[in-house]
C-alpha positions in Angstrom: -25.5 -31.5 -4.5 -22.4 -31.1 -2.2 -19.5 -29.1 -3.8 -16.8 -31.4 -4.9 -19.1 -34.9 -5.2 -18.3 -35.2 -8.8 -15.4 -33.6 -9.7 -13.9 -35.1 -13.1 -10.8 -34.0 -14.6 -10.7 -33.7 -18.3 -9.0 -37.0 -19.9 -9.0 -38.9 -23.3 -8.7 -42.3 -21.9 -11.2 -45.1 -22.9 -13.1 -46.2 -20.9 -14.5 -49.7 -21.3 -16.9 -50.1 -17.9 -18.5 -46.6 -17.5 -19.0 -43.4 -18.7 -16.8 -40.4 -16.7 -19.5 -38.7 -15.0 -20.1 -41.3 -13.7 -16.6 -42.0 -11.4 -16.8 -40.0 -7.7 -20.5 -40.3 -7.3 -21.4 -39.6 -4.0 -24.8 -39.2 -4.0 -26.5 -42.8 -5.5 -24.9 -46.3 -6.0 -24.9 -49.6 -4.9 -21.8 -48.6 -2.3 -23.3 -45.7 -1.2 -24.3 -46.8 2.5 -21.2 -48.4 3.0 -19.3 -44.7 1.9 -21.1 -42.4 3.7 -21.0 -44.7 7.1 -17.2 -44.3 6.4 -17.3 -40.5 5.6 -19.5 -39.9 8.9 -17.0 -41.6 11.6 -14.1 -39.7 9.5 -15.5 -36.4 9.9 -16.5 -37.3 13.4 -12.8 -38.7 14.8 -10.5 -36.7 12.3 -9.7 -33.6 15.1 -6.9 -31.8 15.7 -5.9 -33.9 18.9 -6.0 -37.2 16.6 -4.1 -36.3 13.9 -1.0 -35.2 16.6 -1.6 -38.5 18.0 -1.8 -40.7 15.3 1.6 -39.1 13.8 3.4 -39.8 17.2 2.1 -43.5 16.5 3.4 -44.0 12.8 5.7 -41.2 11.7 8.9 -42.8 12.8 8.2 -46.1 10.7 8.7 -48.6 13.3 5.5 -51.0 12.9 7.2 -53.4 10.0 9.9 -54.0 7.4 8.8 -54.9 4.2 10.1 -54.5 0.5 7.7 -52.1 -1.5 6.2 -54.6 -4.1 5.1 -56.5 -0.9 3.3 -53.6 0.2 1.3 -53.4 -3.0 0.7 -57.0 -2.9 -0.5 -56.9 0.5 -3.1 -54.8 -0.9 -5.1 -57.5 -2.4 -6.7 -58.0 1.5 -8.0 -54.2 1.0 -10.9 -53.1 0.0 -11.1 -49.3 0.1 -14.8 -49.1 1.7 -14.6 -44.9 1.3 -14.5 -45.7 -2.8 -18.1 -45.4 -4.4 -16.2 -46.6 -7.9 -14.7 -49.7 -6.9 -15.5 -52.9 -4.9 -11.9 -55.7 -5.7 -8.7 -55.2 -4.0 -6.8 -52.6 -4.0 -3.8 -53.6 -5.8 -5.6 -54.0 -8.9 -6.1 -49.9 -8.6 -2.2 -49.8 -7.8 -1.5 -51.5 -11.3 -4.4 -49.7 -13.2 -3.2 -46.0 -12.0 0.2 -47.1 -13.4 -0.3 -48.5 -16.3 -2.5 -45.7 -17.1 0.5 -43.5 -16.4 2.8 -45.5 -18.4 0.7 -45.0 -21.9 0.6 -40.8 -21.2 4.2 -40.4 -19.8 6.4 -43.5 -21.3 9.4 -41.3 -20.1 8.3 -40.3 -16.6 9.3 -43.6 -14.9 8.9 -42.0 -11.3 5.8 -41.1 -12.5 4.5 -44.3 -13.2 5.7 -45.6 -9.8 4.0 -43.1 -8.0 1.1 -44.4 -9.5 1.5 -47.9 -8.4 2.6 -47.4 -4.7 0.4 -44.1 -4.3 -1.9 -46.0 -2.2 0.4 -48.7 -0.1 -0.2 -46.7 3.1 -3.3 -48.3 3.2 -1.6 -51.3 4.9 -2.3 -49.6 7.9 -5.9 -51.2 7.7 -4.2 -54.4 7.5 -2.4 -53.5 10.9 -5.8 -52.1 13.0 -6.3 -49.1 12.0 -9.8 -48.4 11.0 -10.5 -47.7 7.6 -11.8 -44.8 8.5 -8.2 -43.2 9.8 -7.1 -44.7 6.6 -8.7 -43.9 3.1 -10.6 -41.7 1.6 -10.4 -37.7 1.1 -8.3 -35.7 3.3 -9.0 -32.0 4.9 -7.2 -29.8 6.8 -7.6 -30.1 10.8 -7.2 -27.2 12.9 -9.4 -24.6 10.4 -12.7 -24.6 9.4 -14.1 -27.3 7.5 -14.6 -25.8 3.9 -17.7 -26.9 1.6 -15.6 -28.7 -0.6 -15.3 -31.9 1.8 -17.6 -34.8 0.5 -20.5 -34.8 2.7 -20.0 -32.0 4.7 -23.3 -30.6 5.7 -24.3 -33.9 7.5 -21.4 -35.2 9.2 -19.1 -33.3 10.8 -22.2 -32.5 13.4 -20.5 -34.8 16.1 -16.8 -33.2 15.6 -16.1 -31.3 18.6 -13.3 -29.4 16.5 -16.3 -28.0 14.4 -17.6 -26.2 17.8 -14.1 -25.0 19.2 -13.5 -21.4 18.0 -10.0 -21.9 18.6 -10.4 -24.2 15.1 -13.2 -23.5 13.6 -12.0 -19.8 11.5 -11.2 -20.1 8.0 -7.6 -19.7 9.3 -7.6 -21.7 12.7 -4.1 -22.1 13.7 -2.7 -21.4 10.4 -1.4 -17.9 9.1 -2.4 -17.1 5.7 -0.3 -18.1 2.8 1.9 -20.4 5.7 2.2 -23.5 2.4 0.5 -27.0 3.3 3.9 -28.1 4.9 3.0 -26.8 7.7 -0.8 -27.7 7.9 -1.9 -30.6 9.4 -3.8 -32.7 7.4 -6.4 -35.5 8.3 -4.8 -38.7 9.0 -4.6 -41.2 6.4 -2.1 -43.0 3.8 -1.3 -40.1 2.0 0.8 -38.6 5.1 1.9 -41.6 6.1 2.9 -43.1 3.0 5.1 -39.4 2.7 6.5 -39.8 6.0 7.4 -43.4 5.4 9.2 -42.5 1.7 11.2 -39.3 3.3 11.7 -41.7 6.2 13.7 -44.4 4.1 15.4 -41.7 2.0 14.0 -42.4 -1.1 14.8 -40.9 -4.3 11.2 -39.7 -5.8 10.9 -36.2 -7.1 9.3 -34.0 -5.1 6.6 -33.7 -7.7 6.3 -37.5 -6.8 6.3 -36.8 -2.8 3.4 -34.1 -3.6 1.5 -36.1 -5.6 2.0 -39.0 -2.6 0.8 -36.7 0.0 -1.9 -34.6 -1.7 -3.6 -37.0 -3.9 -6.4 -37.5 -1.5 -7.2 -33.5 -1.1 -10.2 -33.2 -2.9 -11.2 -30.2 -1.4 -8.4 -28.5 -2.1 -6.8 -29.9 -6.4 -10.7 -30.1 -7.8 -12.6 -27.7 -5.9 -10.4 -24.8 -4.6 -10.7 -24.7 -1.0 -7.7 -23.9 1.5 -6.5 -21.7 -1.1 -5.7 -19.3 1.2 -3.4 -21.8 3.4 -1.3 -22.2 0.5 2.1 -20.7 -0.6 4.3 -20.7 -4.1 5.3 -24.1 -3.8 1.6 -25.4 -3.5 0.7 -23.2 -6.5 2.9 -24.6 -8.5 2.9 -28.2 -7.6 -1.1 -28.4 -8.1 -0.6 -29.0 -11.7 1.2 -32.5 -10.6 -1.4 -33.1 -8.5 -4.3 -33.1 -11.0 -2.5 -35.0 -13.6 -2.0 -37.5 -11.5 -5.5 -37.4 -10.3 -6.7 -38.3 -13.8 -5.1 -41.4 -13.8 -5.7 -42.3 -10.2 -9.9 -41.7 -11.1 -10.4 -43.0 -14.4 -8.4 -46.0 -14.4 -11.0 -47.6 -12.5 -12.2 -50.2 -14.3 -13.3 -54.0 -13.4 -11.0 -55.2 -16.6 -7.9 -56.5 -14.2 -4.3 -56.3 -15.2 -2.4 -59.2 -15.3 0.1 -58.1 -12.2 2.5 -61.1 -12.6 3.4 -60.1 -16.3 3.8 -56.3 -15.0 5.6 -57.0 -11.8 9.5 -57.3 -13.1 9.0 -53.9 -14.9 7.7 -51.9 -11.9 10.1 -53.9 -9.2 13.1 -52.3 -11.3 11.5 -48.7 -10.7 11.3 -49.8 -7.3 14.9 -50.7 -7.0 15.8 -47.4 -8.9 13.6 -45.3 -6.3 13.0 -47.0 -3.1 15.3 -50.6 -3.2 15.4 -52.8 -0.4 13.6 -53.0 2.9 12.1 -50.4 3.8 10.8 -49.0 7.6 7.3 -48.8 8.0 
């Protein structure tokens, strides 16, 4: 069994569809092809030289301008195809993960909207981008590729930055202790969604921002790779990060929330936190 493949947080939600150990299986399922084909042309394209490339491309938002809520709502042409726990759009995860919030931390209102807008950067699917520069868990580029990544002893064989021993050091390019600010993480919609809410100037926490931009490291907030990449800050934002994971995992169920009764609530966190048109 690969490190990391069925990492569960504790949490005393119910859970109507599945029993927890069974969320984040990577190893069986009826979407198991589909994941690993995804995972495989990840951990083959994800280099150093891409990641500079595709943040040239999207970090300075100028693709679209759209309102947040129709972000979310765009989701509902997404299906995440890295996800082995869910096969219906992806805006019914958005409402889920913040609903779920909601019911824990009924006073944390940035909280809940980080859960429902944690995953919008997935919209670059919807504009060409291949799912696999997308979704799924991120990694580090630059270093060496720890155990903890999802599949990694069977497909990061074709990954020249594997082979360079410029990258391939537990280190790489990175000094010890340098904080995950200044590592470069595999592309996807947690950086970009990041760049795009520091872009607009919006007011989220930075608890929020970390969650945003670090939900998707596996490796790192459930297994405890790339420790030694990290500094003060990271250590004591990690906490934020796993409480959020427990909502963004187990509120994966197939019983759908009724998003036109729970829209006006979340669009007035969204015009407390990010109003308006925003840059993509």
């Amino acid at each position: 069994m690969y490190p990391s493949l069925a990492y569960r947080p504790i949490l005393d939600l119910e859970q109507k569809d599945k029993d927890k150990t069974e969320y984040r299986n990577f190893e069986s399922g009826s979407l198991i092809d589909r994941v690993y084909n995804t995972y495989k042309l990840m951990h083959t394209n994800q280099t150093l030289d891409f990641v500079k490339q595709k943040h040239s491309e999207w970090s300075g938002c100028g693709h679209a301008q759209m309102e947040v809520m129709e972000a979310v709502i765009s989701l509902d042409q997404l299906v995440d195809e890295s996800d082995p726990d869910v096969d219906f759009p992806n805006s019914y995860h958005a409402f889920q993960t913040a609903e779920g919030i909601r019911r824990e931390h009924p006073h944390k209102d940035w909280f809940q909207l980080v859960g429902l807008i944690h995953d919008i950067g997935k919209i670059m699917a919807l504009s060409g981008e291949p799912q696999w520069a997308v979704v799924g868990d991120t990694f580090p580029v630059g270093c060496r590729f720890q155990n903890g990544i999802v599949f990694r002893g069977s497909t990061f064989v074709d990954n020249p930055d594997d082979k360079n021993p410029a990258y391939n050091s537990e280190c790489g390019i990175y000094k010890p202790n340098c904080g995950l600010d200044n590592v470069l993480m595999s592309w996807g919609h947690d950086e970009y969604l990041y760049r795009v809410m520091k872009f607009n100037k919006c007011t989220i926490p930075e608890e929020g921002l970390y969650m945003i931009r670090f939900h998707s490291f596996y490796p790192w907030h459930s297994h405890g790779d790339y420790m030694h990449l990290c500094d003060d800050k990271d250590m004591g934002m990690i906490p934020w990060v796993r409480e959020f994971n427990k909502f963004d995992l187990y509120t994966k169920t197939t019983e759908l929330p009724d998003i036109e009764k729970l829209k006006p609530y979340y669009q007035s966190l969204i015009d407390k936190y990010c109003p308006g048109v925003l840059k993509w």
